[in-house]
ChimeraX commands (.cxc) that place a marker at each C-alpha (Angstrom):
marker #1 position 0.00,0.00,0.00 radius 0.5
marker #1 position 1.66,3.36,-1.08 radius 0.5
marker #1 position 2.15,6.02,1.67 radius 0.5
marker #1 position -0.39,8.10,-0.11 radius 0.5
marker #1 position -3.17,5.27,0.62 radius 0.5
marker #1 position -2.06,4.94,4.12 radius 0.5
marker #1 position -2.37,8.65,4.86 radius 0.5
marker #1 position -5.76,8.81,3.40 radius 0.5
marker #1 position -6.75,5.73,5.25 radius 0.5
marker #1 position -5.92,6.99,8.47 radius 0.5
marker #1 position -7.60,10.19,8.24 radius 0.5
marker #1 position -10.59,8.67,7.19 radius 0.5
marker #1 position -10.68,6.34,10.10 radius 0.5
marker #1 position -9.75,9.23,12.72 radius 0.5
marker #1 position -12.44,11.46,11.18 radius 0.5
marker #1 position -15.12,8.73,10.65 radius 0.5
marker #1 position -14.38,7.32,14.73 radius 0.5
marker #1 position -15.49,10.69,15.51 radius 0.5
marker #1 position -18.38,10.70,13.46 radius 0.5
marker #1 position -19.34,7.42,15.22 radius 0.5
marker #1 position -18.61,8.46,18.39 radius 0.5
marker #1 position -16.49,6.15,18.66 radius 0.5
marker #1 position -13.38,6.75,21.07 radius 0.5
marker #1 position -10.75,5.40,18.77 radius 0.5
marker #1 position -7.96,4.03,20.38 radius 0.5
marker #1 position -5.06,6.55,20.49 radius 0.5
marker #1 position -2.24,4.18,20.35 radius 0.5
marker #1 position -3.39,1.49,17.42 radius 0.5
marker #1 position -5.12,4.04,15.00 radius 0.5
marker #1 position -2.07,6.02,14.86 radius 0.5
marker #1 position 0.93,3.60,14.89 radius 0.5
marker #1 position -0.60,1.21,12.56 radius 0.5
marker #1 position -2.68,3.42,9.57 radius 0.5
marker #1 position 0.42,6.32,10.03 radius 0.5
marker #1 position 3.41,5.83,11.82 radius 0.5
marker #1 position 3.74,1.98,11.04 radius 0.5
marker #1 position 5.75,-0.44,12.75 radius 0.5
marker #1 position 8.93,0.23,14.54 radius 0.5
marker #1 position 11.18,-0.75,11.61 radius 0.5
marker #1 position 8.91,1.28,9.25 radius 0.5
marker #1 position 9.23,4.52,8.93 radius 0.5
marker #1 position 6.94,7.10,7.68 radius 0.5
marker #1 position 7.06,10.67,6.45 radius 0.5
marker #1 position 7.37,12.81,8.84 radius 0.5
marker #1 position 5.72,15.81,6.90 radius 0.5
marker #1 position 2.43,12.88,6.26 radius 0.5
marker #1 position 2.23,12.43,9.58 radius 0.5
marker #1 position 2.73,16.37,10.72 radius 0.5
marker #1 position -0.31,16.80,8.13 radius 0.5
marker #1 position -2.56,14.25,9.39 radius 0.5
marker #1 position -2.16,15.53,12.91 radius 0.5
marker #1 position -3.39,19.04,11.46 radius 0.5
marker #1 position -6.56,16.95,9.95 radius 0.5
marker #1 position -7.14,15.88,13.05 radius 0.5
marker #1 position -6.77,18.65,15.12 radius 0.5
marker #1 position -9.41,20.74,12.34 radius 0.5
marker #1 position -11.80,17.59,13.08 radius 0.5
marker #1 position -11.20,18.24,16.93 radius 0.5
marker #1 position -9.16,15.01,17.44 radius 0.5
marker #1 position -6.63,16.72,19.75 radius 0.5
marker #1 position -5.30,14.10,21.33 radius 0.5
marker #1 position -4.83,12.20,18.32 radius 0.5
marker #1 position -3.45,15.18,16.60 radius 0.5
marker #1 position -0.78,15.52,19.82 radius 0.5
marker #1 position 0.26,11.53,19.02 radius 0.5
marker #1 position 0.69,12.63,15.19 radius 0.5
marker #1 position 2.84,15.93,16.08 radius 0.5
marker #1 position 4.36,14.41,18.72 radius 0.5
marker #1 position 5.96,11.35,15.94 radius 0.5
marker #1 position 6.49,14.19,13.24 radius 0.5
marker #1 position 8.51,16.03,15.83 radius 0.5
marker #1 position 10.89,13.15,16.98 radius 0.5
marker #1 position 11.13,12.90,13.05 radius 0.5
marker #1 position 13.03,16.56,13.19 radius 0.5
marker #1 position 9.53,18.61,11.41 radius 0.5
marker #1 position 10.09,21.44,12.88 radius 0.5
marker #1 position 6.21,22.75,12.08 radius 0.5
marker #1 position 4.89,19.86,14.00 radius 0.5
marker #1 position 7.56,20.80,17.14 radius 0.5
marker #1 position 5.96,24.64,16.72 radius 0.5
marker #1 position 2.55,22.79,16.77 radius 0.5
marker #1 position 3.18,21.49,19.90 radius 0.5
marker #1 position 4.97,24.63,21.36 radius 0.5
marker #1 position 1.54,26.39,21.16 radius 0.5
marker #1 position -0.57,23.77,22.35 radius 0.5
marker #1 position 1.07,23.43,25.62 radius 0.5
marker #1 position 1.26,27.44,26.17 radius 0.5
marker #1 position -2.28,27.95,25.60 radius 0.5
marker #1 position -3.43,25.00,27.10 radius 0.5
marker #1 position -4.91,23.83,23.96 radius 0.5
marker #1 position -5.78,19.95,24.04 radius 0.5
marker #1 position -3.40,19.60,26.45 radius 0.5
marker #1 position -2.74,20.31,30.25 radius 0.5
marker #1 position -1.31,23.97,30.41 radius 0.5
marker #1 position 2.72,23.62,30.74 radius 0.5
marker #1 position 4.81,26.52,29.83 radius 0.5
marker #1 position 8.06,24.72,30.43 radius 0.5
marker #1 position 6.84,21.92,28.06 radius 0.5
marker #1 position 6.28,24.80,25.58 radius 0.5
marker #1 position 9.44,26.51,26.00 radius 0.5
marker #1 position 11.41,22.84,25.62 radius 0.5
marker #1 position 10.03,23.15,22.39 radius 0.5
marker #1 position 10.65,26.31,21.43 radius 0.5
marker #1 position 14.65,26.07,22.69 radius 0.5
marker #1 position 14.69,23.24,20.15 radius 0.5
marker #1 position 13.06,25.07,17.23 radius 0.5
marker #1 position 15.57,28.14,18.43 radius 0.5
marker #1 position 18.52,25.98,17.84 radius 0.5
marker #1 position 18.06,25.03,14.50 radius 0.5
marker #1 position 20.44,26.78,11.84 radius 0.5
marker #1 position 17.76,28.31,9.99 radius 0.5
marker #1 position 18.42,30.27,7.16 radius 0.5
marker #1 position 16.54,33.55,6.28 radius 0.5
marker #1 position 14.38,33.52,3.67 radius 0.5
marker #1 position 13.59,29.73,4.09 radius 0.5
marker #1 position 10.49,28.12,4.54 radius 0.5
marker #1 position 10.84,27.38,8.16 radius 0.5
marker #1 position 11.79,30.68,8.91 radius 0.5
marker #1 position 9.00,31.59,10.55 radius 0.5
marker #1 position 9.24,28.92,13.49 radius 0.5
marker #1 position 11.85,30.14,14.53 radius 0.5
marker #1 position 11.36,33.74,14.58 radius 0.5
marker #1 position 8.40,32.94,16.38 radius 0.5
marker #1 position 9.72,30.39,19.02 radius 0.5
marker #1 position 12.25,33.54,19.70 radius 0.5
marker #1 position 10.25,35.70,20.63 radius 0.5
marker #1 position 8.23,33.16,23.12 radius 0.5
marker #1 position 11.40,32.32,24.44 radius 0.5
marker #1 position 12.39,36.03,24.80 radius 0.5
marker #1 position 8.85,36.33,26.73 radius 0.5
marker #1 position 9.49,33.25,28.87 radius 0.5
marker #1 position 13.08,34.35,29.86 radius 0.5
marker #1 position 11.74,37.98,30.86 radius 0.5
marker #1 position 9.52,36.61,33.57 radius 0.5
marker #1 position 11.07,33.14,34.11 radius 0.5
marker #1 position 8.48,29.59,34.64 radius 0.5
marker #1 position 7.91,29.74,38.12 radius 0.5
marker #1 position 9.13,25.98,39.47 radius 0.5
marker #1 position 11.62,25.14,36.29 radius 0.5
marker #1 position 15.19,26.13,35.50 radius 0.5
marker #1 position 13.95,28.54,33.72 radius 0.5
marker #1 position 14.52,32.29,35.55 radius 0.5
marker #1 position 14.15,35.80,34.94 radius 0.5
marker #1 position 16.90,36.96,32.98 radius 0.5
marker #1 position 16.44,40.31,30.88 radius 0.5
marker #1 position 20.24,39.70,28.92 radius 0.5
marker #1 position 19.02,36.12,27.83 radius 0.5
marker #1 position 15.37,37.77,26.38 radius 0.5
marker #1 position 17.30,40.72,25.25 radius 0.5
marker #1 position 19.85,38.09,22.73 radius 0.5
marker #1 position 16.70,36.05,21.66 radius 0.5
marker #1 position 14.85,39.51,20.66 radius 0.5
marker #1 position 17.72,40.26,18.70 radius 0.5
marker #1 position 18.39,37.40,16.92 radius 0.5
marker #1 position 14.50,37.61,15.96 radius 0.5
marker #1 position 14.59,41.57,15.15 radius 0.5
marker #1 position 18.27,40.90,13.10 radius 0.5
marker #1 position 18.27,37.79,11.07 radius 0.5
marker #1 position 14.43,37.29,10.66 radius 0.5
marker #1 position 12.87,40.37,10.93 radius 0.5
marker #1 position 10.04,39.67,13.09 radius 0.5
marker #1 position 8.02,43.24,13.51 radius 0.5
marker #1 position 7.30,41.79,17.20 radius 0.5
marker #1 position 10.68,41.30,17.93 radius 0.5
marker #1 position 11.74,44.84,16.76 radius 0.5
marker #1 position 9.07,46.41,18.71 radius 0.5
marker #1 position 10.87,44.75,21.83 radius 0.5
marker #1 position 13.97,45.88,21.28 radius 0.5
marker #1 position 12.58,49.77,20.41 radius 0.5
marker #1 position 11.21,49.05,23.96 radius 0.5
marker #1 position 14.37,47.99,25.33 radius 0.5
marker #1 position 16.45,50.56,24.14 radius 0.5
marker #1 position 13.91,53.30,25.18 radius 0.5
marker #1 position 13.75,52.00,28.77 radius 0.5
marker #1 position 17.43,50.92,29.07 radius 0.5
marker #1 position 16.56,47.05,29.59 radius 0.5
marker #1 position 18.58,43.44,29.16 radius 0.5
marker #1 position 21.80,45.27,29.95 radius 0.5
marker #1 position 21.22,47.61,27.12 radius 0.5
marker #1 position 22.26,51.73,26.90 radius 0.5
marker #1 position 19.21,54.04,26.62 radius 0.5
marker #1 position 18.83,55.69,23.56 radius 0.5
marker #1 position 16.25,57.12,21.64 radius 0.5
marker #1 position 17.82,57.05,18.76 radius 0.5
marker #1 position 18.20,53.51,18.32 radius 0.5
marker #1 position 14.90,52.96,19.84 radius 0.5
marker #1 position 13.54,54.88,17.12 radius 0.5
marker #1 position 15.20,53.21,14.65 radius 0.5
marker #1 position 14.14,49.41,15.36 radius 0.5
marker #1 position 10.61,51.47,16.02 radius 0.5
marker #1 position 10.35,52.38,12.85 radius 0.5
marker #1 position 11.08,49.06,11.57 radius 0.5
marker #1 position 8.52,47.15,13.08 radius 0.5
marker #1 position 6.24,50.11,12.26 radius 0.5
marker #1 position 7.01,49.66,8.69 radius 0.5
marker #1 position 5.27,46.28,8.70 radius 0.5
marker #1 position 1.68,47.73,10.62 radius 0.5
marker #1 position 2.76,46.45,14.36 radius 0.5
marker #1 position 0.51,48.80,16.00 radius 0.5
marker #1 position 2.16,49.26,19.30 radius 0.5
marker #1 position 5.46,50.20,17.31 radius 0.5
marker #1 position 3.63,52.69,15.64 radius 0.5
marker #1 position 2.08,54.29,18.47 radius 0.5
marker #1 position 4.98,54.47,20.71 radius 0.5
marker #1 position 7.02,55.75,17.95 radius 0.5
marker #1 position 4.17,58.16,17.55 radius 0.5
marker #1 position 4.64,59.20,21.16 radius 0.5
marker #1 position 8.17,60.15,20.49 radius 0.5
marker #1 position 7.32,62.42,17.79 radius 0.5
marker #1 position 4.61,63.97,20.22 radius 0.5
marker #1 position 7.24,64.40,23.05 radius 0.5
marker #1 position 10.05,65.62,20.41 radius 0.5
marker #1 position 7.69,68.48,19.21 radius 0.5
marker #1 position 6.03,67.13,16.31 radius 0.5
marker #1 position 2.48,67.35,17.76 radius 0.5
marker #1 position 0.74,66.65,14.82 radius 0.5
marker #1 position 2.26,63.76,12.92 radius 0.5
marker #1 position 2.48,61.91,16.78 radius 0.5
marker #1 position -0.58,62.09,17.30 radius 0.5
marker #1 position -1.90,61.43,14.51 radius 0.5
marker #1 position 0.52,58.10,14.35 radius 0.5
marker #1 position -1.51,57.41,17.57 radius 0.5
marker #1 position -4.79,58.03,16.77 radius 0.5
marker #1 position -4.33,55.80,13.63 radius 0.5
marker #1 position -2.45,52.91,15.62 radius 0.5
marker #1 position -5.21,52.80,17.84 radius 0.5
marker #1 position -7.75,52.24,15.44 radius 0.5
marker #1 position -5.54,49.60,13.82 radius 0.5
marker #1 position -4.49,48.13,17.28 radius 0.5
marker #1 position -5.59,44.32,18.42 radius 0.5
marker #1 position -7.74,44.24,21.91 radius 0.5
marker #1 position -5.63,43.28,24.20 radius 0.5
marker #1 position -3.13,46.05,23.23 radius 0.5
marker #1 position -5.97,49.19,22.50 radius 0.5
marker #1 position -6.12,49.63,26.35 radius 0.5
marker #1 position -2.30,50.71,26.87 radius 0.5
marker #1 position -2.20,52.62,23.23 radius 0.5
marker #1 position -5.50,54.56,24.06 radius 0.5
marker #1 position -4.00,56.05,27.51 radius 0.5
marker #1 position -0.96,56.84,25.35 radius 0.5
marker #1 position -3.37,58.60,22.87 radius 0.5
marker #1 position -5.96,60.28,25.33 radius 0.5
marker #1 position -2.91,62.12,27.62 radius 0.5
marker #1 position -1.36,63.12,24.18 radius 0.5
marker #1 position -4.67,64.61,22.82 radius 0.5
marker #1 position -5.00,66.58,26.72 radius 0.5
marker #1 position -1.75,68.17,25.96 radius 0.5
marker #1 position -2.05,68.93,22.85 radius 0.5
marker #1 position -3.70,72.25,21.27 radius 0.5
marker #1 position -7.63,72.70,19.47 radius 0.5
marker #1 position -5.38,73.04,15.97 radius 0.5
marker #1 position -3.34,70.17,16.57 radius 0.5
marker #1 position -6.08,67.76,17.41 radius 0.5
marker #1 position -8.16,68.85,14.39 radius 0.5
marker #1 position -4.97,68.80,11.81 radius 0.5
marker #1 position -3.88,65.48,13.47 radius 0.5
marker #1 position -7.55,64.00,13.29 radius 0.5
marker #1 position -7.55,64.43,9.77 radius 0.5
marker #1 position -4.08,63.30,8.79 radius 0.5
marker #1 position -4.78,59.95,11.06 radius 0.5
marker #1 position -7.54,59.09,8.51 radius 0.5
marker #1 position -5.71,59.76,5.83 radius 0.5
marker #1 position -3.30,57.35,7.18 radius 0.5
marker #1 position -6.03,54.70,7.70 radius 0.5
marker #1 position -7.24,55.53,4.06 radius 0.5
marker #1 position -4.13,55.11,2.38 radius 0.5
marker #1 position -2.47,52.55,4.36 radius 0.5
marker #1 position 0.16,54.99,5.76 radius 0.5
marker #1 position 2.21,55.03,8.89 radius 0.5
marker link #1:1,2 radius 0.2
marker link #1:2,3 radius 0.2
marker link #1:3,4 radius 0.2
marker link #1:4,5 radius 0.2
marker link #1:5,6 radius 0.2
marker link #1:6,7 radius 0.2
marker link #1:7,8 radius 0.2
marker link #1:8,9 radius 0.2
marker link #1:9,10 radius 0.2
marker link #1:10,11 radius 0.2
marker link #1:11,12 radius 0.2
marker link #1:12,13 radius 0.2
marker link #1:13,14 radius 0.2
marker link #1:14,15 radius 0.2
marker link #1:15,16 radius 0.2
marker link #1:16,17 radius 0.2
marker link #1:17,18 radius 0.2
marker link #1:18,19 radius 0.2
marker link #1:19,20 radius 0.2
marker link #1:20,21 radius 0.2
marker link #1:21,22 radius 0.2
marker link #1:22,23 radius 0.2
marker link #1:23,24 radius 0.2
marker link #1:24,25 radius 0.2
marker link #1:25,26 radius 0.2
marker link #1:26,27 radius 0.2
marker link #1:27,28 radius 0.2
marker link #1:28,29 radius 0.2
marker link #1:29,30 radius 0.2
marker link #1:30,31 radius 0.2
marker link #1:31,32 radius 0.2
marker link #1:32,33 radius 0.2
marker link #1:33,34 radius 0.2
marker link #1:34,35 radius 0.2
marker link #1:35,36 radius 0.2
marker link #1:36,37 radius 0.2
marker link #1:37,38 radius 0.2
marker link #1:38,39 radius 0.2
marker link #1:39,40 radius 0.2
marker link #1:40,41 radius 0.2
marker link #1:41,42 radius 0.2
marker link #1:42,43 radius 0.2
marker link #1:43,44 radius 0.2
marker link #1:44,45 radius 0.2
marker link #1:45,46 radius 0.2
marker link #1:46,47 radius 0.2
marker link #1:47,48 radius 0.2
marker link #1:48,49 radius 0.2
marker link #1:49,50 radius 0.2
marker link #1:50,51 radius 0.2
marker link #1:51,52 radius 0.2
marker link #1:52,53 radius 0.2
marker link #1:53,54 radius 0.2
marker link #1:54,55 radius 0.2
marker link #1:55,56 radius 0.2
marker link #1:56,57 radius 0.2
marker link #1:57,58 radius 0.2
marker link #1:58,59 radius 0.2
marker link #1:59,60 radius 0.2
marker link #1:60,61 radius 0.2
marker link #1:61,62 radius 0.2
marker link #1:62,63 radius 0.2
marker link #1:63,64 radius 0.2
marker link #1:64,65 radius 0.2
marker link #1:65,66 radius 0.2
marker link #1:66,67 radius 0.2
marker link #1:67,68 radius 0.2
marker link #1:68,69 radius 0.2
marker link #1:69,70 radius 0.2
marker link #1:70,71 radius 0.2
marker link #1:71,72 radius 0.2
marker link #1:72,73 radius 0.2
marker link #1:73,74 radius 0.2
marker link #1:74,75 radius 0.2
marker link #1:75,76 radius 0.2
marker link #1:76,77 radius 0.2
marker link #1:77,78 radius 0.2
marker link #1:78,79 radius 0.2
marker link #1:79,80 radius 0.2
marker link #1:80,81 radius 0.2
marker link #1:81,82 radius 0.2
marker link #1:82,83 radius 0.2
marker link #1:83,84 radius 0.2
marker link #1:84,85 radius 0.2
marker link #1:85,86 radius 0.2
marker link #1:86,87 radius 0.2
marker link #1:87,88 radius 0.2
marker link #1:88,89 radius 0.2
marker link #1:89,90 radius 0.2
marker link #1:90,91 radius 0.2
marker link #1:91,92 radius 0.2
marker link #1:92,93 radius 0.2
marker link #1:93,94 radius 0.2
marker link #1:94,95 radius 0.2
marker link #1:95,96 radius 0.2
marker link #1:96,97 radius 0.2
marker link #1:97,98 radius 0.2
marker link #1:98,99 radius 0.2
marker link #1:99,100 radius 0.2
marker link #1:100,101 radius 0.2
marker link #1:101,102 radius 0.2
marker link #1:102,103 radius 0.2
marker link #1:103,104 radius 0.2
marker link #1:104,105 radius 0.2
marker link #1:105,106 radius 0.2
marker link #1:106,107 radius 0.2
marker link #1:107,108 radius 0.2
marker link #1:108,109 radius 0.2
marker link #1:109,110 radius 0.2
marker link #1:110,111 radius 0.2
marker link #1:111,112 radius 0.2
marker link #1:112,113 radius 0.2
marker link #1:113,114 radius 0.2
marker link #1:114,115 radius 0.2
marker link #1:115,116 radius 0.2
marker link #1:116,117 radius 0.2
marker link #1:117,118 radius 0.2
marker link #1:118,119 radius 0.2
marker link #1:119,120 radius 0.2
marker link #1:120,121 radius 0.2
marker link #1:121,122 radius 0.2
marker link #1:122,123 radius 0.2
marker link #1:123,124 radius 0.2
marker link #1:124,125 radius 0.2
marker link #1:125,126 radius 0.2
marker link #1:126,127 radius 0.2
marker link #1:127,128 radius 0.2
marker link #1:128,129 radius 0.2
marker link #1:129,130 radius 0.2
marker link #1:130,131 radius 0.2
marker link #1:131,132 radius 0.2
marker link #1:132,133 radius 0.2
marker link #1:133,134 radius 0.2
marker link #1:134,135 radius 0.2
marker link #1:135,136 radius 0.2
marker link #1:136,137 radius 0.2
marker link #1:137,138 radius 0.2
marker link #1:138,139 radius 0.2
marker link #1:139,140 radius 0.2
marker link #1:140,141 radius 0.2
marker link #1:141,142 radius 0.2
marker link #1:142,143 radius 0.2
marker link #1:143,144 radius 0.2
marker link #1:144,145 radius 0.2
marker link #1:145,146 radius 0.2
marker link #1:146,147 radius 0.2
marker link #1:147,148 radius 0.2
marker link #1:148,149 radius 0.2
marker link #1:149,150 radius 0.2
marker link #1:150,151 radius 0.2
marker link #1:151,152 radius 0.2
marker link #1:152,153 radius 0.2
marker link #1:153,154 radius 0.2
marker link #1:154,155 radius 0.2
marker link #1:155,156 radius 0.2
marker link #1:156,157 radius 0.2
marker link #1:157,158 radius 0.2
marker link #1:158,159 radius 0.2
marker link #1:159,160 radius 0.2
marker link #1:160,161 radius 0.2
marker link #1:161,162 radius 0.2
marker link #1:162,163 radius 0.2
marker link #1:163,164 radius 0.2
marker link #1:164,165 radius 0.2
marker link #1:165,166 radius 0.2
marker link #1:166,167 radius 0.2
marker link #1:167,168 radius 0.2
marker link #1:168,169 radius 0.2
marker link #1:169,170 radius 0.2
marker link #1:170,171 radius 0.2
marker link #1:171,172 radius 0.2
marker link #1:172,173 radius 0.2
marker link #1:173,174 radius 0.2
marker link #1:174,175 radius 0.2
marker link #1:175,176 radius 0.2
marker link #1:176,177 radius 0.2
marker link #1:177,178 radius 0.2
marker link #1:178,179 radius 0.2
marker link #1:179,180 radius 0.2
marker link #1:180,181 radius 0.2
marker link #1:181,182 radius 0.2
marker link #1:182,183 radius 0.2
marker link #1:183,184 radius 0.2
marker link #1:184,185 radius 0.2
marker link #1:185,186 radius 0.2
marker link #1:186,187 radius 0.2
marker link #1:187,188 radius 0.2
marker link #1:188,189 radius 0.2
marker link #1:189,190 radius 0.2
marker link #1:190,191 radius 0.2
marker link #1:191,192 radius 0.2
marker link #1:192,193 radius 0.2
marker link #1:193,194 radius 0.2
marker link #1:194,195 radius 0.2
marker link #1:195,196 radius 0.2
marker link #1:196,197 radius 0.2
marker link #1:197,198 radius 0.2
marker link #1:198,199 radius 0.2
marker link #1:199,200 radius 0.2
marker link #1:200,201 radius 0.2
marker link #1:201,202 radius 0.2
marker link #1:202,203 radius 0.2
marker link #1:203,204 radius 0.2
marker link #1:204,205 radius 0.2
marker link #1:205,206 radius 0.2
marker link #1:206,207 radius 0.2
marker link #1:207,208 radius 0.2
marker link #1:208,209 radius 0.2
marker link #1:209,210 radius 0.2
marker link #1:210,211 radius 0.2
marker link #1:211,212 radius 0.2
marker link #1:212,213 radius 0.2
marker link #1:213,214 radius 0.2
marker link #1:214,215 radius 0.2
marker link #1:215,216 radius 0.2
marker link #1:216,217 radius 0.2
marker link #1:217,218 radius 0.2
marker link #1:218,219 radius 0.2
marker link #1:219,220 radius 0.2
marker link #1:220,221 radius 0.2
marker link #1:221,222 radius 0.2
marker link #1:222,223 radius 0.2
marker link #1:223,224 radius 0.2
marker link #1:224,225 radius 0.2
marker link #1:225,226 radius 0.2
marker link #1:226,227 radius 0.2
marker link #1:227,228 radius 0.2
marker link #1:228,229 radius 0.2
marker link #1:229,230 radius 0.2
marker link #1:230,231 radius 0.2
marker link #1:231,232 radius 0.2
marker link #1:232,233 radius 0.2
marker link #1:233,234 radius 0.2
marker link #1:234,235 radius 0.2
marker link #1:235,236 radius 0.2
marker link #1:236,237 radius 0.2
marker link #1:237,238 radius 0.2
marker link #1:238,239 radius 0.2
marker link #1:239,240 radius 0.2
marker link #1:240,241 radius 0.2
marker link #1:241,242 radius 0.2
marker link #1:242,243 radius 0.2
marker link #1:243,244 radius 0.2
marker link #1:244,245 radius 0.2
marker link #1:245,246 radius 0.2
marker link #1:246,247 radius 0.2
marker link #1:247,248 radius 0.2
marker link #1:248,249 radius 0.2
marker link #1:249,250 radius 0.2
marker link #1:250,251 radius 0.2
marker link #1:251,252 radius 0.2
marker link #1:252,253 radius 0.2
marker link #1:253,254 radius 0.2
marker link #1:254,255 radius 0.2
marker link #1:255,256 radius 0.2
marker link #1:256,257 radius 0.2
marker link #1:257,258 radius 0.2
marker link #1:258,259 radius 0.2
marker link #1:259,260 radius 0.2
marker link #1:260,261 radius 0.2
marker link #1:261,262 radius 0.2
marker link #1:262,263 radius 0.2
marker link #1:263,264 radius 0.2
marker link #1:264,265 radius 0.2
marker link #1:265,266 radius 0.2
marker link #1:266,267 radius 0.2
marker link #1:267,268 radius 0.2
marker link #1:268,269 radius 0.2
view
């Protein structure tokens, strides 16, 4: 039977056991229809996809056997999978220090920019930047701003991650992970991650045009960041905007209303 058949096979059993109602057990439905007997192996990149089948269908346990073989297999997608599952808590018992195992092992593989996996490990840096900020209360793992400062770097430098950049704008502004405060260097990895529509780089950066005299232009950066802003980050970016606006003259709010929706219009900064 070719691999293509077996694939097919599987995910028609895992999807129609569901269907059924049918718990289908984990073990057997995998190893035989997929991952085959110990001295057969099978494509890692099959299995990584038949684990995403599953997971759509809602067969996340079943999809956490498939990533888990695709992974041992070095696919690095299904190790990213599984990176995110266990720090959301998604089909899986919460477990940040499972998550950031993961991560460390995407991290560590020479990826080229540019290549197809590149954005694993971008994004594995910057969760590994997050989790060495804070540290994993009860693991190895401890605060350590120098060791989240390297990993935003590598992100913001080699893979241009707009998330990344935005962190290290941050940094620099605020003199954090052993780093020299500068503005102008802030600015400059600001603007970067601006470039690419992160919000929160745009408003901050707008701030520093506000504070530097440019009333207008910062607040209108601002004003059009917080409109383009996700929820969870409209909260910190509309205090930014709201004290701005306060200080800020009858002209300048008018001028700076109008230039923010020209912004939003025309896809501007």
């Amino acid at each position: 039977m070719s691999l293509g058949t077996v694939v097919r096979a599987g995910i028609v059993c895992t999807v129609a056991a569901g269907a059924l109602g049918v718990a289908a057990p984990r073990a057997h439905a995998l190893d035989q229809s997929v991952i085959g007997s110990p001295d057969e192996k099978r494509s890692p990149w099959a299995v990584f996809r038949l684990g995403f089948t599953a997971y759509q269908s809602g067969h996340k346990e079943q999809a956490v056997e498939a990533y888990r073989y695709a992974a041992d297999n070095g696919q690095l997608g299904a190790r990213w999978k599984l990176a995110r599952m266990y720090a959301e808590g998604d089909g899986v018992t919460k477990n940040d220090y499972e998550a950031f195992k993961f991560f460390q092992a995407i991290a560590a593989q020479d990826v080229e920019p540019g290549s197809p996996d590149e954005s694993y490990v971008s994004d594995a840096l910057v969760a590994l930047a997050g989790y060495a900020r804070t540290g994993i209360p009860g693991t190895p793992v401890h605060a350590n701003a120098s060791a989240a400062q390297e990993y935003y770097m590598r992100a913001a430098a080699n893979y241009r991650n707009p998330k990344a950049q935005f962190e290290i704008g941050k940094m620099f502004l605020n003199g954090e992970g052993g780093m020299k405060s500068s503005i102008q260097q802030a600015g400059r990895w600001l603007q970067l991650a601006a470039e690419k529509g992160h919000a929160g780089a745009q408003a901050t950066l707008g701030n520093l045009l506000f504070q530097s005299g440019k009333a207008v232009k910062g607040l209108a950066m601002m004003t059009a960041a917080l409109e383009r802003a996700q929820p969870t980050d409209k909260q910190w970016i509309r205090g930014m905007q709201e004290e701005a606006f306060a200080i800020a003259g009858e002209a300048d709010r008018r001028t700076a209303i109008a230039l923010a929706q020209d912004m939003l219009a025309n896809g501007a900064n």
